[in-house]
C-alpha positions in Angstrom: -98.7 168.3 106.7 -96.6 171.1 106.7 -94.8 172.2 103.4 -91.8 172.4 104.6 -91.7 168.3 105.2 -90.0 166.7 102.3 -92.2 164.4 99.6 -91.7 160.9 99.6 -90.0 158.8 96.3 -89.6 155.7 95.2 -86.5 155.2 97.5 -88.7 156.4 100.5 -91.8 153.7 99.7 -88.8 151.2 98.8 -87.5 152.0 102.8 -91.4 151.4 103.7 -91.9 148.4 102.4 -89.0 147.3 104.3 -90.3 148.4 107.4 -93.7 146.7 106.8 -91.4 143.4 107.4 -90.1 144.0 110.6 -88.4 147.1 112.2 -85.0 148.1 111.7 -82.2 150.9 112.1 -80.9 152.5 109.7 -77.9 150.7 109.6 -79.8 147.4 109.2 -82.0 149.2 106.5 -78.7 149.9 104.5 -77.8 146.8 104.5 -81.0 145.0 103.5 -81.1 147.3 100.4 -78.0 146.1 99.6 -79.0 142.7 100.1 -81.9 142.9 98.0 -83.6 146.4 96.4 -79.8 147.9 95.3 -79.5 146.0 92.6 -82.6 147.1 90.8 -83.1 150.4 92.3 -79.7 151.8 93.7 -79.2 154.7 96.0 -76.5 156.1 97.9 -76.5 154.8 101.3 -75.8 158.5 102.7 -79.4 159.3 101.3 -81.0 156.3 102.3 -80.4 157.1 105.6 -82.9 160.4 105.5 -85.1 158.3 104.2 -86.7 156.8 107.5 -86.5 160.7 109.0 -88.6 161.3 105.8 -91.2 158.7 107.0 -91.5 159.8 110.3 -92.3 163.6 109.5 -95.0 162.1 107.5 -96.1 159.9 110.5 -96.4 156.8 108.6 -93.0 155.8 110.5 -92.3 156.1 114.7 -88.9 156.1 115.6 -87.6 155.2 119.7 -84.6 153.9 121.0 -82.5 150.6 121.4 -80.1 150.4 123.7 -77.0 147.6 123.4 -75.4 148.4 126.3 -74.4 151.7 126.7 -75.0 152.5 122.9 -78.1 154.0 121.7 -79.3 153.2 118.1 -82.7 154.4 116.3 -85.0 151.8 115.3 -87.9 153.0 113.1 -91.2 150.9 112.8 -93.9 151.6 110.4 -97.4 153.0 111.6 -100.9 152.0 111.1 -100.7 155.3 108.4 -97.7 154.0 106.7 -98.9 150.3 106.0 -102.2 152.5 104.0 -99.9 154.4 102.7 -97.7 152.1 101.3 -100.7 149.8 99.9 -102.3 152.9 98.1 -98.4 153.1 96.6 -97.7 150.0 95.6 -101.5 149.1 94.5 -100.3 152.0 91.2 -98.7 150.7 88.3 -96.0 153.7 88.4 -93.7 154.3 85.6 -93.8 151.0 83.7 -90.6 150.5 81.7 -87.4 150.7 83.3 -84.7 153.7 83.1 -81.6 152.5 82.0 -78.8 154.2 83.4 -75.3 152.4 81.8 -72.3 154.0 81.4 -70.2 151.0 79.5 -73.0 151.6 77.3 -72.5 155.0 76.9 -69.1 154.5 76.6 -69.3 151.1 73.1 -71.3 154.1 71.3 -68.4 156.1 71.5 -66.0 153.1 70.4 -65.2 155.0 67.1 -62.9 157.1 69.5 -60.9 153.6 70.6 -58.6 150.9 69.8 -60.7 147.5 69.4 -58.5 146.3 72.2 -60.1 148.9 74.5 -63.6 148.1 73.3 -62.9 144.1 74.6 -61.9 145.4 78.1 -65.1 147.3 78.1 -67.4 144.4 77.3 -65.8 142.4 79.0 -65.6 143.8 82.6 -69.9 143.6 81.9 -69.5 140.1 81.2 -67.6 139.1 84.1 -70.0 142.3 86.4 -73.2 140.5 84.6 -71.3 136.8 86.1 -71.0 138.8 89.6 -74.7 139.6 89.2 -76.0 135.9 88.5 -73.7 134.5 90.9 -74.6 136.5 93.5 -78.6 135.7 92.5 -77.9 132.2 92.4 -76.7 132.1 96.1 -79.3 134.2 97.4 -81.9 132.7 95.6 -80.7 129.2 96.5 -80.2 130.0 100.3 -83.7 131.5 100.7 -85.4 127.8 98.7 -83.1 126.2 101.1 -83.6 127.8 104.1 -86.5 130.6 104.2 -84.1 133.5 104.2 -85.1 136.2 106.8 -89.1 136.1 105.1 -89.8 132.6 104.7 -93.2 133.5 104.2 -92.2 136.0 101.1 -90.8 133.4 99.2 -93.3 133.6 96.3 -92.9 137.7 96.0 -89.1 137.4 96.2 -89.5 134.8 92.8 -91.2 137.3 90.9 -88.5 139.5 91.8 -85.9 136.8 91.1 -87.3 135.8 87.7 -86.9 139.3 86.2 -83.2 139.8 88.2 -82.3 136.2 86.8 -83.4 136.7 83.3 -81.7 140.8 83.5 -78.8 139.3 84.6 -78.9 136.8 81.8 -79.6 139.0 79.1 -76.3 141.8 80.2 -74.1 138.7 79.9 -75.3 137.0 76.9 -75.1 140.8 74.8 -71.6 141.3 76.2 -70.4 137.9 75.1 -72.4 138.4 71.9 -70.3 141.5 71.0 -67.1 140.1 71.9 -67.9 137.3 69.3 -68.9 140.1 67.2 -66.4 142.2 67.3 -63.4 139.6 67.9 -62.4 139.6 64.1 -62.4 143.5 64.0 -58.8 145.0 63.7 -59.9 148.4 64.3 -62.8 150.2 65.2 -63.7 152.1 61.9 -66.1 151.5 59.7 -65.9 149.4 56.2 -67.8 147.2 53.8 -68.1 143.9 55.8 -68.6 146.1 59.3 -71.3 147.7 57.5 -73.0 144.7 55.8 -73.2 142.9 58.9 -74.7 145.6 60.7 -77.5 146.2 58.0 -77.8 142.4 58.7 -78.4 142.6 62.6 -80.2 146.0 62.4 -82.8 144.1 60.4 -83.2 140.9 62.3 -86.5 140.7 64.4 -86.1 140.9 68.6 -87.1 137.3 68.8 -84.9 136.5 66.3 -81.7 137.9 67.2 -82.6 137.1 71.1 -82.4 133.3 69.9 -79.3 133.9 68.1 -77.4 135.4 71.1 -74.6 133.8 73.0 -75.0 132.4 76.4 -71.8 131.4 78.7 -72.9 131.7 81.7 -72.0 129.2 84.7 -75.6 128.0 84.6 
């Protein structure tokens, strides 16, 4: 393999795995990440579509025309290479733990800065993203035990997926609606006794604990 032939990342053995299904274009490929991989592993669709090029300088993808009409599109189909390759991927454990990358997060640690009224709009545009999020799971979750989906026959991989999306999605909406409740008697952001007290109180409280305690309001 020449050096000069890009390496191959998560997003590229994510595109793979996708082509292990059935072949696609890159338009279809975008749009089945979207459907499905984007909301645990998001990447900008104008990278996403190198990826397959990626795949084919390694050889483990072929690419050859499809003609609708007069218009040409590239559909990419994996190789005997690229179904090894991605089994010898997916077969590691990989980085374990997920990397959390939220900016409203980012943005509650700096809530000193704020009026309390801004902090509510914050946590509540997650609450109703998180609603989005288990709304959207729900449908697609129920259309696939309904109907198959696209993989009928990946039904039991796509609910390991689902059970860790569902409970996520669960989880964002429950801690949002948890410091709404907390927060809702606050008349400014700045700290004093009862603000502190409290928080000595929940800084203490054991995960299983405080998970028990949390609010849930979703639709479910």
């Amino acid at each position: 393999m020449s050096d000069d032939v890009p390496g191959l990342t998560t997003t590229s053995y994510a595109v793979l795995s996708l082509l292990s299904l059935r072949s696609w274009t890159t338009y279809e490929l975008a749009q089945q990440m979207k459907r499905s991989v984007h909301w645990f592993w998001p990447r900008a669709e104008s990278n996403l579509y190198e990826e397959p090029k990626k795949l084919v300088a390694h050889r483990f993808a072929r690419a050859s025309k499809r003609y609708t009409g007069k218009r040409a599109s590239t559909v990419y189909t994996i190789t005997p290479a690229g179904r090894r390759a991605l089994a010898a991927w997916a077969r590691q454990p990989g980085e374990p733990a997920p990397t959390i990358e939220f900016e409203a997060l980012v943005r509650v640690l700096s809530a000193q800065c704020i009026a309390v009224e801004d902090l509510h709009q914050i946590l509540e545009a997650v609450r109703d993203r998180a609603q989005e999020m288990i709304d959207f799971g729900e449908h697609q979750d129920t259309e696939t035990a309904d109907s198959g989906g696209p993989f009928p026959e990946r039904a039991h991989i796509i609910a390991l997926v689902h059970g860790f999306m569902a409970l996520y999605s669960d989880a964002l909406q429950r801690w949002a609606q948890w410091a709404m409740d907390e927060t809702a008697t606050w008349r400014d952001t700045a700290p004093d006794r009862r603000k502190l007290d409290r928080a000595h109180t929940i800084l203490r409280t054991p995960v299983a604990d405080f998970a028990a305690r949390a609010g849930r309001t979703s639709k479910r």
